[in-house]
C-alpha positions as CSV (number, residue, x, y, z in Angstrom):
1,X,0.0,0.0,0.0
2,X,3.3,2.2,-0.1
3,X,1.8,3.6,-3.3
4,X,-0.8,5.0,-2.4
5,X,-3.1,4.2,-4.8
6,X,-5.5,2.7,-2.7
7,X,-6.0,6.7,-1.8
8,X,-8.6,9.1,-3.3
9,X,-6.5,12.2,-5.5
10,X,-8.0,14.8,-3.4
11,X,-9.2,16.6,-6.1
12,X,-10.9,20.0,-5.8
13,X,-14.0,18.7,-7.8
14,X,-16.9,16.2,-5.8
15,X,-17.7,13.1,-6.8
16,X,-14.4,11.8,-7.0
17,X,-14.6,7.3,-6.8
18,X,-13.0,5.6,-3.7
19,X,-10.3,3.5,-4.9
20,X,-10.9,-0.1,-4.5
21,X,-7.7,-1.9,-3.6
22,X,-8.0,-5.0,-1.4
23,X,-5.9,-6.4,1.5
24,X,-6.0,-9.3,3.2
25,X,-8.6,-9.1,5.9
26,X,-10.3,-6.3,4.1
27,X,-14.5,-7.0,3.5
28,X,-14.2,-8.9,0.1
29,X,-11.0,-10.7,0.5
30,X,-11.1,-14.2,-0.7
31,X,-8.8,-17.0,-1.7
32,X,-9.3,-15.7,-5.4
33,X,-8.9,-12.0,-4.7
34,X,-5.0,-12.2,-5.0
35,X,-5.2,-14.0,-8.7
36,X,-8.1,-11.8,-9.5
37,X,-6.3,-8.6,-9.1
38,X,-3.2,-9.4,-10.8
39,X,-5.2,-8.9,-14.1
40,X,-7.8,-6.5,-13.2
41,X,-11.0,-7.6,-11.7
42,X,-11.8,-6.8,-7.8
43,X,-10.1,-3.4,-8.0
44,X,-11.6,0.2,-9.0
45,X,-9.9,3.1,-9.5
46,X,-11.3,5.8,-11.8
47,X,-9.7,7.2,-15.1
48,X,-7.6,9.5,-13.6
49,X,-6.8,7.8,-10.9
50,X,-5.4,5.1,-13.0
51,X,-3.6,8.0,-15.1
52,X,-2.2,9.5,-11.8
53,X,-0.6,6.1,-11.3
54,X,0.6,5.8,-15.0
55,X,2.2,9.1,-14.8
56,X,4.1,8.7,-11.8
57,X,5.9,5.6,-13.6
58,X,6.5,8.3,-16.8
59,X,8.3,10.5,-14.2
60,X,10.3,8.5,-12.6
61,X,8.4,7.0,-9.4
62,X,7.0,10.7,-8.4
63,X,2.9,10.5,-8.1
64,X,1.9,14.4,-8.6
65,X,-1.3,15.4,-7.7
66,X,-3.3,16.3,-11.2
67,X,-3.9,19.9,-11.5
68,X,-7.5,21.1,-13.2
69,X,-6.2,24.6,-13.2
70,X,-2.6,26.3,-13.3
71,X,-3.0,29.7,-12.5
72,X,-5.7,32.1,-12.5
73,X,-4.9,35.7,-14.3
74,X,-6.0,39.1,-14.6
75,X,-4.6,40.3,-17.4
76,X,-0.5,40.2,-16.3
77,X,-1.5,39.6,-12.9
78,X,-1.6,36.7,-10.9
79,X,-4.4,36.1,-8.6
80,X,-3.9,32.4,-7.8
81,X,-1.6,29.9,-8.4
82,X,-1.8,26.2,-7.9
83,X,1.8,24.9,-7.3
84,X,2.7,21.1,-8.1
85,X,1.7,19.1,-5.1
86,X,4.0,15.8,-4.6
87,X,1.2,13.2,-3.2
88,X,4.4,10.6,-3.3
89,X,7.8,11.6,-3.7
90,X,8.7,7.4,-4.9
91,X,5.7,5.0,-5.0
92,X,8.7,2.8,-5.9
93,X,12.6,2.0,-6.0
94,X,14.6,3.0,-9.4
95,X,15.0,-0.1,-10.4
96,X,11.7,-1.1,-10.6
97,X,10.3,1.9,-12.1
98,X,12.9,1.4,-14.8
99,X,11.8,-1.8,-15.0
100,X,8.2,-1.0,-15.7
101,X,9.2,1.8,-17.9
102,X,11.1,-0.8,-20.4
103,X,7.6,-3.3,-19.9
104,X,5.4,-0.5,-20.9
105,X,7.5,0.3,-24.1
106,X,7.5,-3.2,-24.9
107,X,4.1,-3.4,-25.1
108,X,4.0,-1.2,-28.1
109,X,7.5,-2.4,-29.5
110,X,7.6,-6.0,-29.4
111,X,5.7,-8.0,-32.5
112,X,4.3,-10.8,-29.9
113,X,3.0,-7.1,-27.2
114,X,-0.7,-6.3,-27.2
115,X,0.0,-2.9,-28.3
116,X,2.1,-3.6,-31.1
117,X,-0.4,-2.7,-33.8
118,X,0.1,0.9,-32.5
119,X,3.2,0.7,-33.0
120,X,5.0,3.6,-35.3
121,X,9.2,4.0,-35.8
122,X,9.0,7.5,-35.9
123,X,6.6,8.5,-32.9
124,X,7.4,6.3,-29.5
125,X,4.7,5.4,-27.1
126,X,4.5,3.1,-24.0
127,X,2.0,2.1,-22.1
128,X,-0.7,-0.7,-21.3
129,X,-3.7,-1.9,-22.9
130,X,-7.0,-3.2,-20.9
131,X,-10.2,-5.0,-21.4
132,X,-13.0,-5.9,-18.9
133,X,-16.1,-7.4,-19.2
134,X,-18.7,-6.3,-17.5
135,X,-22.6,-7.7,-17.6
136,X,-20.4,-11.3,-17.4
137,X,-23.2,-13.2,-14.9
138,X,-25.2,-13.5,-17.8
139,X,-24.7,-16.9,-19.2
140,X,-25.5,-16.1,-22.6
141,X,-22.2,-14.6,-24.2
142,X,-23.5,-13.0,-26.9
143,X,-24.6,-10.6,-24.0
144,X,-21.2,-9.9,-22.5
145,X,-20.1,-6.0,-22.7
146,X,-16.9,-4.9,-21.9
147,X,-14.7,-1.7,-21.4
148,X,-11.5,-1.5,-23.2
149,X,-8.7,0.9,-22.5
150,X,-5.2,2.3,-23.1
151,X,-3.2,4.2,-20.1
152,X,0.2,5.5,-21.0
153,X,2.6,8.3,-21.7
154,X,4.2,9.6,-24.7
155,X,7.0,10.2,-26.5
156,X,8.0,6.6,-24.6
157,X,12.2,7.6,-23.9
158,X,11.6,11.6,-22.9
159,X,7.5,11.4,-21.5
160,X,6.1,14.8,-22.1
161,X,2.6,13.6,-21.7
162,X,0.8,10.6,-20.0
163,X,-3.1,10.1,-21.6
164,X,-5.7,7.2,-20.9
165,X,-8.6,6.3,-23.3
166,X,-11.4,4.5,-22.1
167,X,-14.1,3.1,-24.2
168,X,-17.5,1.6,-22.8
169,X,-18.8,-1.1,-24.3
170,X,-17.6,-0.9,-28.2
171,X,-18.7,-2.4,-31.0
172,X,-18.3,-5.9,-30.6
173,X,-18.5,-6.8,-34.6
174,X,-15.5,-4.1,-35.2
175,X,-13.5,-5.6,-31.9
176,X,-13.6,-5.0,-28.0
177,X,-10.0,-5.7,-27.0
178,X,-8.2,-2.3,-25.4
179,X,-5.5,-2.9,-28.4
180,X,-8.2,-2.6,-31.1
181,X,-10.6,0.0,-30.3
182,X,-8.7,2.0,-27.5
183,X,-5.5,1.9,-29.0
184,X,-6.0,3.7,-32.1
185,X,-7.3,6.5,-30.5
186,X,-4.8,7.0,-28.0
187,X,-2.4,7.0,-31.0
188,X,-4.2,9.4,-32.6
189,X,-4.6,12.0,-29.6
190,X,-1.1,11.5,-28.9
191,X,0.2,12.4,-32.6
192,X,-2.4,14.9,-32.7
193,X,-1.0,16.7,-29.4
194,X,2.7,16.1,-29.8
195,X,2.8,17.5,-33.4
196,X,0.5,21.1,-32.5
197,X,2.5,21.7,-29.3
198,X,4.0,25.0,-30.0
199,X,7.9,24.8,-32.1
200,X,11.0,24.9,-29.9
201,X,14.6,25.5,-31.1
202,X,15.1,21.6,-31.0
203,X,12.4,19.2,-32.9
204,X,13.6,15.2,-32.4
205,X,12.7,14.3,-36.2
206,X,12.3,10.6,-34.9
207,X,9.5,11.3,-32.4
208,X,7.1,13.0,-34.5
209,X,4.4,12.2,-36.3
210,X,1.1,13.3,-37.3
211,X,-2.0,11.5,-36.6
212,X,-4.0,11.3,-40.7
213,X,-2.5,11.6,-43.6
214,X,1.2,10.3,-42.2
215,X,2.3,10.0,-45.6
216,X,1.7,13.6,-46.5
217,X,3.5,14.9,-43.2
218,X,6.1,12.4,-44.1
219,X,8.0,14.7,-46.0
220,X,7.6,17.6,-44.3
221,X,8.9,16.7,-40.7
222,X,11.9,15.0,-42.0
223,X,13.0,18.2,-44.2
224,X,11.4,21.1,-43.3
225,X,10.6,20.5,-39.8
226,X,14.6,19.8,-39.6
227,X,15.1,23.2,-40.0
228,X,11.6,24.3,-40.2
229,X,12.6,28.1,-42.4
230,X,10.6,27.6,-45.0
231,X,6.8,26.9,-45.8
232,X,6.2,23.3,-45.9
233,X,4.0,21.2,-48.6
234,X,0.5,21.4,-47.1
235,X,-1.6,19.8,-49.8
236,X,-3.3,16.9,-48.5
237,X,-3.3,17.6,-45.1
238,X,-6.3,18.5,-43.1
239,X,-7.5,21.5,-42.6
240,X,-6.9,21.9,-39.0
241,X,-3.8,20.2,-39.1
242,X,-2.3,22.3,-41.5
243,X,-3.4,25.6,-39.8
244,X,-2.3,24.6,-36.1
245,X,1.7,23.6,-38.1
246,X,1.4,27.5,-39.4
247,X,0.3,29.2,-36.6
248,X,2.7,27.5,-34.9
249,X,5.4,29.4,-36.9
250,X,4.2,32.4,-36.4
251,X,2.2,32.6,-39.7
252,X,-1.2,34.0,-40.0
253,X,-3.7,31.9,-41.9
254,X,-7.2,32.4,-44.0
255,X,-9.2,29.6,-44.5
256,X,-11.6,28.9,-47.6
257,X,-14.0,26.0,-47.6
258,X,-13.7,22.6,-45.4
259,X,-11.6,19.4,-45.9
260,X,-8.4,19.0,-46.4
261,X,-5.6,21.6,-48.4
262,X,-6.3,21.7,-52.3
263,X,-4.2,25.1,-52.8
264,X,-2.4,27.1,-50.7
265,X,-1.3,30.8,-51.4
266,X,2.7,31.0,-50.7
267,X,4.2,27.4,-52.3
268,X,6.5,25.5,-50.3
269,X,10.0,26.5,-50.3
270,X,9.4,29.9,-49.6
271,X,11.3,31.9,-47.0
272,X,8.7,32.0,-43.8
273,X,10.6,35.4,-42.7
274,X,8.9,36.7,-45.6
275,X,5.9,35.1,-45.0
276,X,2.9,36.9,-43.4
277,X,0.1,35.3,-44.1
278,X,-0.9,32.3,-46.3
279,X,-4.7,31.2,-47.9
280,X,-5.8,27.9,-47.8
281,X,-8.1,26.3,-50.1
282,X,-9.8,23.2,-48.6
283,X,-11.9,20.7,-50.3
């Protein structure tokens, strides 16, 4: 129980879930509880609770209280400021949480991992995929529903962000395992928010990736984005993509119509220092 897991957050929101994490002697414990946890059932924890937990690992054994809100502003000025709160300063040793670390990675790495299908070489993820099933008295299987999920962080060797996506019950005819229908998406959000986070000086090439229309980006993020001077080739992508990569370099954008980029005003190539605005034609 040196975690702390089996501890509500503290949020400053009600209705936060009591974590259900069993002990021996507890109400509930039986000789089956011990297996039973080890993959899942008899314990409850809420998204972000789970996420808390999953995010600690990503930074290195420290559990941080989540933070709904930063700091609150009036105009330059602060008027309150919610500082990082440490809820454990090491819910493990080094070792382990290195450990972990390399399992979680693996999961998406290795060919035999359940998360292997989200697998990409140029965008890193680790993490763990999940699937429950719930209505399971019911002895008619066709029945069964189940929750499927994916906790983890991203990029997988320098975390910047942790994420879980949790998905009641899915379609069953398209696939109910947490690799199949919870995956994906967590892929998606994490390409999505790792390649619109605002430019820095230093871009690792081999960590980013766009989520839709890869193969258009492809180009651009290992050339342009290298030394990201001049516009980039934005035909194909979507719309909103494509305006979140300019405003991002400073440029101001028009948009015309919906879809994804058919024309855009300034071609590729071009000098963005003499670039102040560019029109994109969507279709």
């Amino acid at each position: 129980m040196s975690m702390g897991i089996h501890k509500e957050l503290g949020l400053p929101v009600r209705g936060e879930g009591k974590p259900v994490l069993r002990y021996p002697g507890d109400k509930g414990w039986s000789g089956l509880s011990l297996a039973q946890m080890a993959y899942g059932y008899e314990v409850s924890m809420t998204p972000l609770q789970t996420l808390a937990f999953y995010n600690a690992i990503a930074n290195d054994g420290e559990m941080v209280k989540p933070r709904l809100l930063k700091e609150v502003k009036e105009w330059d000025k602060s008027i309150l400021r919610f500082d990082k709160k440490v809820l454990n300063p090491a819910i493990c040793s080094q070792e382990t949480v290195k450990q972990v670390q390399q399992i979680l990675k693996d999961v998406v790495e290795k060919k035999y991992a359940t998360g292997h299908g989200m697998y990409s070489e140029n965008f890193s993820m680790a993490g763990k995929t999940g699937t429950t099933q719930t209505n399971y008295v019911s002895k008619d299987k066709s029945k069964y529903e189940y929750i499927s999920s994916f906790a983890g962080y991203f990029p997988a060797d320098n975390p910047k962000y942790s994420c879980i996506v949790v998905i009641h019950k899915p379609d069953k005819s398209v696939g109910y395992y947490g690799a199949d229908v919870s995956g994906p998406v967590f892929k998606s959000v994490a390409q999505k928010v790792y390649a619109t986070s605002p430019l820095t000086d230093e871009v690792d090439v081999k960590d980013v990736m766009i989520a839709g229309g890869e193969e258009a980006f492809e180009g651009y993020f290992t050339n342009a984005q290298k030394n990201y001077q001049q516009v980039p080739n934005l035909k194909g992508m979507s719309g909103m993509d494509a305006v979140a990569i300019l405003e991002n370099l400073g440029i101001e954008v028009e948009v015309k119509g919906n879809g994804t980029v058919n024309h855009q005003s300034i071609s590729k190539g071009t000098d963005i220092k003499k670039v102040k605005k560019i029109v994109l034609e969507l279709i």
